[in-house]
KEVO-862108 format. One line per field, with one value per atom (N, C-alpha, C): residue number from 1; x, y, z; atom name; residue in three letters; chain. Coordinates in pm, whole numbers. Layout:
KEVO-862108
num (NUM;...)
east (X;...)
north (Y;...)
up (Z;...)
atome (CA;...)
residu (Ala;...)
chaine (A;...)
This chain:
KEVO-862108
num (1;1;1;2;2;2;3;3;3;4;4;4;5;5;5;6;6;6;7;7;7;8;8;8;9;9;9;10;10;10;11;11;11;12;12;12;13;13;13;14;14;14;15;15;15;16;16;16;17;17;17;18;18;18;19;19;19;20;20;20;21;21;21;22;22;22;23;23;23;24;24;24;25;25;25;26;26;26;27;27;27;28;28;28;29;29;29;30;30;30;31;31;31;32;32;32;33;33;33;34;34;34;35;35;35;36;36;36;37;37;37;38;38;38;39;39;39;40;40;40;41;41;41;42;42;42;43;43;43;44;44;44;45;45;45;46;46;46;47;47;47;48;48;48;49;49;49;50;50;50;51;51;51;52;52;52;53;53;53;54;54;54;55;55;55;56;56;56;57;57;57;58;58;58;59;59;59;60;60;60;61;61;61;62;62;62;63;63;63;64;64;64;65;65;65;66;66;66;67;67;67;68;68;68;69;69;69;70;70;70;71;71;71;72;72;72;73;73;73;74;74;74;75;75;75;76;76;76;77;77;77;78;78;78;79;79;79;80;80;80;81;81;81;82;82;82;83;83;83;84;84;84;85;85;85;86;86;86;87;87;87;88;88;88;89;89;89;90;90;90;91;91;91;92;92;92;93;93;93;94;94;94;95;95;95;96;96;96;97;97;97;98;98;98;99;99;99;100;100;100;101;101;101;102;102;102;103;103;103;104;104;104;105;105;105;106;106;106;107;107;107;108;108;108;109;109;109;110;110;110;111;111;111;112;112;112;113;113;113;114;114;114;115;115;115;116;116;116;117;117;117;118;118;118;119;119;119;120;120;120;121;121;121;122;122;122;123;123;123;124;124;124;125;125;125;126;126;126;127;127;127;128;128;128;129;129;129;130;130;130;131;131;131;132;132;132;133;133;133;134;134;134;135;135;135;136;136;136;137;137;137;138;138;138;139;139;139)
east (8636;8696;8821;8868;8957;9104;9103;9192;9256;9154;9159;9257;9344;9449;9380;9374;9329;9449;9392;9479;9503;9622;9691;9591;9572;9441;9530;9701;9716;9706;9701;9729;9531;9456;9322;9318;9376;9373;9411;9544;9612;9541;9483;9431;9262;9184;9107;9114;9242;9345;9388;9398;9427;9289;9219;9042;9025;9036;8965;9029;9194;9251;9238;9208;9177;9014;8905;8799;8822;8872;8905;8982;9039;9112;9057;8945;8852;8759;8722;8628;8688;8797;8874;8906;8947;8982;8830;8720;8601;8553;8577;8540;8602;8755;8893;8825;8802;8761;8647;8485;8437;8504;8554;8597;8640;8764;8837;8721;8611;8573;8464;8420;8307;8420;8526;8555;8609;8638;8686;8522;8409;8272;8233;8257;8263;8357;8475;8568;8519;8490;8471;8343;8222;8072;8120;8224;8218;8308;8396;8450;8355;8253;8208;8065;8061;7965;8071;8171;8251;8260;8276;8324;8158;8054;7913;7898;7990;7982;8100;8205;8297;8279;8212;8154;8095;8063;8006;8096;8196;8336;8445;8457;8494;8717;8689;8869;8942;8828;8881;8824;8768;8767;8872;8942;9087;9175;9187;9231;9210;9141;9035;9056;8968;9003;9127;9252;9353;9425;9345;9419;9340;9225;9093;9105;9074;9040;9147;9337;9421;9431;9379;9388;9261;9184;9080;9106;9180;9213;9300;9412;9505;9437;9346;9316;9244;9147;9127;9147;9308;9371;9430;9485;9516;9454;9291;9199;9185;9190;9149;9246;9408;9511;9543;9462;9455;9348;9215;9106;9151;9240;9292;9360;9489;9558;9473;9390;9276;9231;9150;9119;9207;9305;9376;9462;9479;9466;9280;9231;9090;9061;9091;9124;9219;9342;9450;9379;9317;9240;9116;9058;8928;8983;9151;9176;9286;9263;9353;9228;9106;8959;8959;8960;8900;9015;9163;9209;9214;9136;9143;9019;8915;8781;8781;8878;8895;9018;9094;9166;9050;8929;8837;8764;8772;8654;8734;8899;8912;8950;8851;8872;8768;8709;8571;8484;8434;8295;8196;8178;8072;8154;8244;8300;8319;8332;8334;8222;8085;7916;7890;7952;7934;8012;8115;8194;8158;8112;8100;8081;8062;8085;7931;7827;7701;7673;7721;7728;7771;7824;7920;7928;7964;8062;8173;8177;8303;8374;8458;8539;8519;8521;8522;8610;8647;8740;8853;8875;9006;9102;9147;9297;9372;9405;9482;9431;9321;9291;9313;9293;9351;9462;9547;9734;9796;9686;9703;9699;9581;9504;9591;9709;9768;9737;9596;9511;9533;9480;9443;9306;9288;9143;9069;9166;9070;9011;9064;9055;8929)
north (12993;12861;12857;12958;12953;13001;13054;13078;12961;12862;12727;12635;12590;12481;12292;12274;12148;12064;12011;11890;11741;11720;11589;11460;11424;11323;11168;11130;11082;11132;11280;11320;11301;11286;11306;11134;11035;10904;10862;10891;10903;10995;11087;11101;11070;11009;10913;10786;10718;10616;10677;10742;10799;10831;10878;10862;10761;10679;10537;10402;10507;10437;10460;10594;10665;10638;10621;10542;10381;10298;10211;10165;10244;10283;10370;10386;10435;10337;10286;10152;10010;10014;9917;9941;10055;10088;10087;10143;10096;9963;9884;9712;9698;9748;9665;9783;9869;9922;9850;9803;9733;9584;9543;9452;9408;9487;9477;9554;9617;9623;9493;9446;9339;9258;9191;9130;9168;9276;9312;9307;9337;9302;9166;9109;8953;8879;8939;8899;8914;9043;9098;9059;9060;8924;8831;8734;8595;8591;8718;8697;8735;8819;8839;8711;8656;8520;8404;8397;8299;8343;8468;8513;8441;8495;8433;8263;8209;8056;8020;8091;8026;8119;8211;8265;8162;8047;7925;7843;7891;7781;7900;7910;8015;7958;7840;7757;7822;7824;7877;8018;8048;8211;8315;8321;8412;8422;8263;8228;8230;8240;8294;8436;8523;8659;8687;8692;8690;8695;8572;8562;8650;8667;8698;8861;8933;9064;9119;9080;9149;9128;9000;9015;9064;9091;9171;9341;9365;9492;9484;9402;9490;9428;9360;9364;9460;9508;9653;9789;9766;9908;9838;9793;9782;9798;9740;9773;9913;9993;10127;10215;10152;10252;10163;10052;10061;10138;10142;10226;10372;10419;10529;10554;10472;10477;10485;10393;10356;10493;10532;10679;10794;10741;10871;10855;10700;10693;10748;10673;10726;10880;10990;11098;11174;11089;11104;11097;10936;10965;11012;11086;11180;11319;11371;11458;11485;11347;11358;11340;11305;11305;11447;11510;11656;11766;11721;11759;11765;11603;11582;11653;11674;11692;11906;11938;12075;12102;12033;12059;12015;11921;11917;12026;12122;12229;12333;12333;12439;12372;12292;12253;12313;12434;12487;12531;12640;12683;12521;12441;12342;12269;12242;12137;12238;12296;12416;12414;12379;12392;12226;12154;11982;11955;12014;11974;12054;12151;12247;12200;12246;12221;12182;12230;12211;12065;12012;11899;11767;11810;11688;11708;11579;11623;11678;11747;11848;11883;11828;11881;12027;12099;12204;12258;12382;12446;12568;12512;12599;12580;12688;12732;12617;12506;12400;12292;12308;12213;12257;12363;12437;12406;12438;12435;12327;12210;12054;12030;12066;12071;12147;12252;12309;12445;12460;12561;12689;12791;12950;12987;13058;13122;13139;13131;13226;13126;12974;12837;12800)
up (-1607;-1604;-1690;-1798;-1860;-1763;-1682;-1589;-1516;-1536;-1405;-1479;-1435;-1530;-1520;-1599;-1617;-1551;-1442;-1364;-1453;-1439;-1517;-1513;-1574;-1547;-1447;-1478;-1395;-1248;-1234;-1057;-1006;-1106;-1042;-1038;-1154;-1054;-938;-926;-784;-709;-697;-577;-588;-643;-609;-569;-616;-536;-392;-360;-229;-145;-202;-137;-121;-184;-179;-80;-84;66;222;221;361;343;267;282;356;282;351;473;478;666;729;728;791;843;747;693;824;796;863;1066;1077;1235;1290;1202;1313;1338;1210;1216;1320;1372;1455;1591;1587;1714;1765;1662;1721;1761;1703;1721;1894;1869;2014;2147;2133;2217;2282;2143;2160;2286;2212;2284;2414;2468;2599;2688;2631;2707;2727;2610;2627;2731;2761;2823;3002;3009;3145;3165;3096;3133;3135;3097;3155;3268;3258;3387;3543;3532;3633;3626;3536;3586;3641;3631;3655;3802;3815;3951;4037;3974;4080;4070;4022;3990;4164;4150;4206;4347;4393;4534;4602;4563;4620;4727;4643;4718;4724;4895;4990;4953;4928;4900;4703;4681;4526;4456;4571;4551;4531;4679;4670;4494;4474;4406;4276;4246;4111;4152;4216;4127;4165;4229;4166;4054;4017;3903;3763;3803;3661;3698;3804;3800;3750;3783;3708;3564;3528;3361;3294;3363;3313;3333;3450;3399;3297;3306;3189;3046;3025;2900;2895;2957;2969;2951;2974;2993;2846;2782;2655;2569;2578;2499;2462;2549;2562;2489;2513;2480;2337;2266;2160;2027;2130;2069;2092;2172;2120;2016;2002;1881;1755;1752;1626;1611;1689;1665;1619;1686;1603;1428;1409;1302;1191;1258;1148;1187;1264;1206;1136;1114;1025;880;852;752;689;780;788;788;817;728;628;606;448;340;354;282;251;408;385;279;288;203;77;-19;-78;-157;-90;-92;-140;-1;-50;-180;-197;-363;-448;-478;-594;-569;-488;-498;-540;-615;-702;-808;-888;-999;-1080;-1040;-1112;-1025;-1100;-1041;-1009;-1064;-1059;-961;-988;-872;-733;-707;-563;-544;-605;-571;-522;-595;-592;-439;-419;-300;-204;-196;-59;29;117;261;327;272;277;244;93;66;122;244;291;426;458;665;636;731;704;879;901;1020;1023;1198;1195;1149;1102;1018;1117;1197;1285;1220;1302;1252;1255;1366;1351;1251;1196;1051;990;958;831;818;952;957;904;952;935;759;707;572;485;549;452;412;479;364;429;423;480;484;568;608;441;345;231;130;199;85;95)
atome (N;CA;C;N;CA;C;N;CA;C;N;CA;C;N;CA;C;N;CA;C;N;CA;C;N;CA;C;N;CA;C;N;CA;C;N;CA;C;N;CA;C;N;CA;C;N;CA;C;N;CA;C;N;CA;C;N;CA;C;N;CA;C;N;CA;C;N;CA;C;N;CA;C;N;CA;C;N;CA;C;N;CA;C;N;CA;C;N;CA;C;N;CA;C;N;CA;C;N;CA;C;N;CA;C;N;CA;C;N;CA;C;N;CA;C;N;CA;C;N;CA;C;N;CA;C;N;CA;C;N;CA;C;N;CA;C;N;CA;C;N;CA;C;N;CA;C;N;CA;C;N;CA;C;N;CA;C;N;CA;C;N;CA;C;N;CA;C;N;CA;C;N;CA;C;N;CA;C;N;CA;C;N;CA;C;N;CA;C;N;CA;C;N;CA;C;N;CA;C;N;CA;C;N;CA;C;N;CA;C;N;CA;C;N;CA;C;N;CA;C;N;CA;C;N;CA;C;N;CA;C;N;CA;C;N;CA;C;N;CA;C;N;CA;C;N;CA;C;N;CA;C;N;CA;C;N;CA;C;N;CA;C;N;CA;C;N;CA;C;N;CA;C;N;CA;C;N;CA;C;N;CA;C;N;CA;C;N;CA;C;N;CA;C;N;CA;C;N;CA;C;N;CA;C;N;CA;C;N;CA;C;N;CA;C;N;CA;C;N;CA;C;N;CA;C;N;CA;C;N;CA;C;N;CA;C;N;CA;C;N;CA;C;N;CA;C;N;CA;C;N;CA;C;N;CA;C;N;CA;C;N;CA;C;N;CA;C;N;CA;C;N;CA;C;N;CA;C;N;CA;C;N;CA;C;N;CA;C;N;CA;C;N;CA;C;N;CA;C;N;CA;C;N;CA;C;N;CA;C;N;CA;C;N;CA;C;N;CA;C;N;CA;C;N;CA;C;N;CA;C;N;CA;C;N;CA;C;N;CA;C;N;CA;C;N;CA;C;N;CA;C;N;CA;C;N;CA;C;N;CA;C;N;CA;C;N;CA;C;N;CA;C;N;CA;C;N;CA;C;N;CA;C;N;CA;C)
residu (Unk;Unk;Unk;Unk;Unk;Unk;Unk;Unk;Unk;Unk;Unk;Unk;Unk;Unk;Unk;Unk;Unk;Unk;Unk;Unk;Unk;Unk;Unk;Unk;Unk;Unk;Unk;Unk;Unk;Unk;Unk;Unk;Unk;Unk;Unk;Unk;Unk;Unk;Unk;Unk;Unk;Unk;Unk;Unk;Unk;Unk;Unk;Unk;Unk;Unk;Unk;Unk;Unk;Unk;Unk;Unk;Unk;Unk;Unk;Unk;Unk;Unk;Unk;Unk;Unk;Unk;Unk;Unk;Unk;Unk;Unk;Unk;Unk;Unk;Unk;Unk;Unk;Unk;Unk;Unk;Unk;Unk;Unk;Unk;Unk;Unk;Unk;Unk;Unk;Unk;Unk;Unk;Unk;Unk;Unk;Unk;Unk;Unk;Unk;Unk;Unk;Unk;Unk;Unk;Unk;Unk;Unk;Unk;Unk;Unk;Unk;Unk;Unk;Unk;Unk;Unk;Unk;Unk;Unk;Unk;Unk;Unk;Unk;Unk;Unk;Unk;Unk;Unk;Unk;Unk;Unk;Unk;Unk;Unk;Unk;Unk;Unk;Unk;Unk;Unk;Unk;Unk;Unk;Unk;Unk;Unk;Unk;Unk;Unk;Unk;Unk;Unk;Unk;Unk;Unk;Unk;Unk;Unk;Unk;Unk;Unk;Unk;Unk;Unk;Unk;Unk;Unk;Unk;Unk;Unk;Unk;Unk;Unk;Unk;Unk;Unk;Unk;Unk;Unk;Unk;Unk;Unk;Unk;Unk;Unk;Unk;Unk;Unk;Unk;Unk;Unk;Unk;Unk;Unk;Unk;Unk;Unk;Unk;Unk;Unk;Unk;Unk;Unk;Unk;Unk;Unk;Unk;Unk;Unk;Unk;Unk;Unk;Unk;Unk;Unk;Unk;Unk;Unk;Unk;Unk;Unk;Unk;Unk;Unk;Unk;Unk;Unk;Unk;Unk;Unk;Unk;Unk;Unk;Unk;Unk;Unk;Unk;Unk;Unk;Unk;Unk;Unk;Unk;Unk;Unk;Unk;Unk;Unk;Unk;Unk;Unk;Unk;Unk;Unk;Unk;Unk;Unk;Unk;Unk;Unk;Unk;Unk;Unk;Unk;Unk;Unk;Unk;Unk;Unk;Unk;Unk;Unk;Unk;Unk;Unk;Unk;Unk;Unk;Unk;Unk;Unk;Unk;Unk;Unk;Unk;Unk;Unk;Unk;Unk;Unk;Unk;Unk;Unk;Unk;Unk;Unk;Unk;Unk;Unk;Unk;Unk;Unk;Unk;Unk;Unk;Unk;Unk;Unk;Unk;Unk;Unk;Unk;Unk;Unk;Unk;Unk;Unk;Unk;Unk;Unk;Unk;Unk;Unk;Unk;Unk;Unk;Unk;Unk;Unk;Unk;Unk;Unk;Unk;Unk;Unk;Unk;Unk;Unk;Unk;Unk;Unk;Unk;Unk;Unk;Unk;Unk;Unk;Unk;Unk;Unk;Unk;Unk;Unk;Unk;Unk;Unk;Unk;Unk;Unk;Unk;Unk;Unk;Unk;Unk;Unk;Unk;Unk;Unk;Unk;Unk;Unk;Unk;Unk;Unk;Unk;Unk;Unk;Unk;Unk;Unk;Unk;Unk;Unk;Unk;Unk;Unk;Unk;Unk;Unk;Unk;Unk;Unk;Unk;Unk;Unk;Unk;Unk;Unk;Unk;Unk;Unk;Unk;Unk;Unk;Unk;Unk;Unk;Unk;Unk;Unk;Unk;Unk;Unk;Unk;Unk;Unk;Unk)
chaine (A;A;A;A;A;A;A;A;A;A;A;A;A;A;A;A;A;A;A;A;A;A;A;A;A;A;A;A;A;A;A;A;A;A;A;A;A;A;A;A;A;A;A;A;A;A;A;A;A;A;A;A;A;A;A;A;A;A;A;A;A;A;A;A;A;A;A;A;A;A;A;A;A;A;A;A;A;A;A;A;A;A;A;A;A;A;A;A;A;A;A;A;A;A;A;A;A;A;A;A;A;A;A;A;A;A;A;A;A;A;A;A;A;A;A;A;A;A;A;A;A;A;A;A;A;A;A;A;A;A;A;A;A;A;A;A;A;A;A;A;A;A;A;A;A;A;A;A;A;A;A;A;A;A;A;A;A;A;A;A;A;A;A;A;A;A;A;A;A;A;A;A;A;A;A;A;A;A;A;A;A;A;A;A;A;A;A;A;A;A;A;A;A;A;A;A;A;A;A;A;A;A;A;A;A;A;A;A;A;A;A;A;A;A;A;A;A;A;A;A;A;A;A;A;A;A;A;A;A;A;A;A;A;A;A;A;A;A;A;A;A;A;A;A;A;A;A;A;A;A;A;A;A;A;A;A;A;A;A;A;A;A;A;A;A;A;A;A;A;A;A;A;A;A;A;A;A;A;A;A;A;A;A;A;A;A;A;A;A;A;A;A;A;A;A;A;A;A;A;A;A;A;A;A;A;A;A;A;A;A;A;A;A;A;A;A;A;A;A;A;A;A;A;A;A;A;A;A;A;A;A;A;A;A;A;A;A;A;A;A;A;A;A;A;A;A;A;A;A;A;A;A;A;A;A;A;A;A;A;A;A;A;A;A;A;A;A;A;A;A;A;A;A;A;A;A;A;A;A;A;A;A;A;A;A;A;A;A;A;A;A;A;A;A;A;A;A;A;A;A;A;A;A;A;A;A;A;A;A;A;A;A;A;A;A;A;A)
């Protein structure tokens, strides 16, 4: 352990300040992913009971889904190409965690046993995470 350089105690606040932000934007895109999906199911069940309400009357049928099935797709298709985006933010910050997570495991023999990989979720470890993470096969 005498080899190991003692990290600045401001850089280990800041980057527990930095954990604790990609925790919470993590925390946050699934609330907003559930979110926006609740309501796109909510949206498309009342639209298809509205639709068995107004099959009654053959004069305001046409006219109704017209107007309901296209805004139910495109809220649809927005929904979707926003729960993508979301996702790819909360793996932005699921691997800036894992970065953060693999620099405390060379702060010591004890901290490399406390953090391992056993200890925790851990993204698979390919070459393009690594590439991403910074690191090399030997980290």
């Amino acid at each position: 352990m005498a080899d190991t350089p003692t990290p600045d105690a401001s850089f280990l606040a800041a980057l527990t300040t930095e954990h604790f932000v990609q925790q919470t934007a993590i925390s946050t895109s699934i609330s907003e992913m559930a979110s926006r999906t609740t309501i796109y199911i909510m949206a498309l069940s009342s639209a298809l009971v509205a639709t068995g309400f107004v099959t009654q009357s053959s004069e305001f049928f046409l006219p109704f889904v017209a107007v309901v099935l296209p805004s139910v797709f495109l809220l649809g298709a927005f929904t979707v190409l926003r729960l993508v985006d979301i996702a790819a933010e909360n793996m932005q910050a699921h691997i800036g965690i894992a970065r953060i997570r693999a620099y405390y495991r060379t702060l010591g023999d004890e901290a490399a046993f406390q953090f391992s990989k056993e200890f925790g979720r851990w993204p698979k470890m390919t070459p393009n995470l690594l590439f991403v993470l910074g690191l090399s096969w030997r980290t």
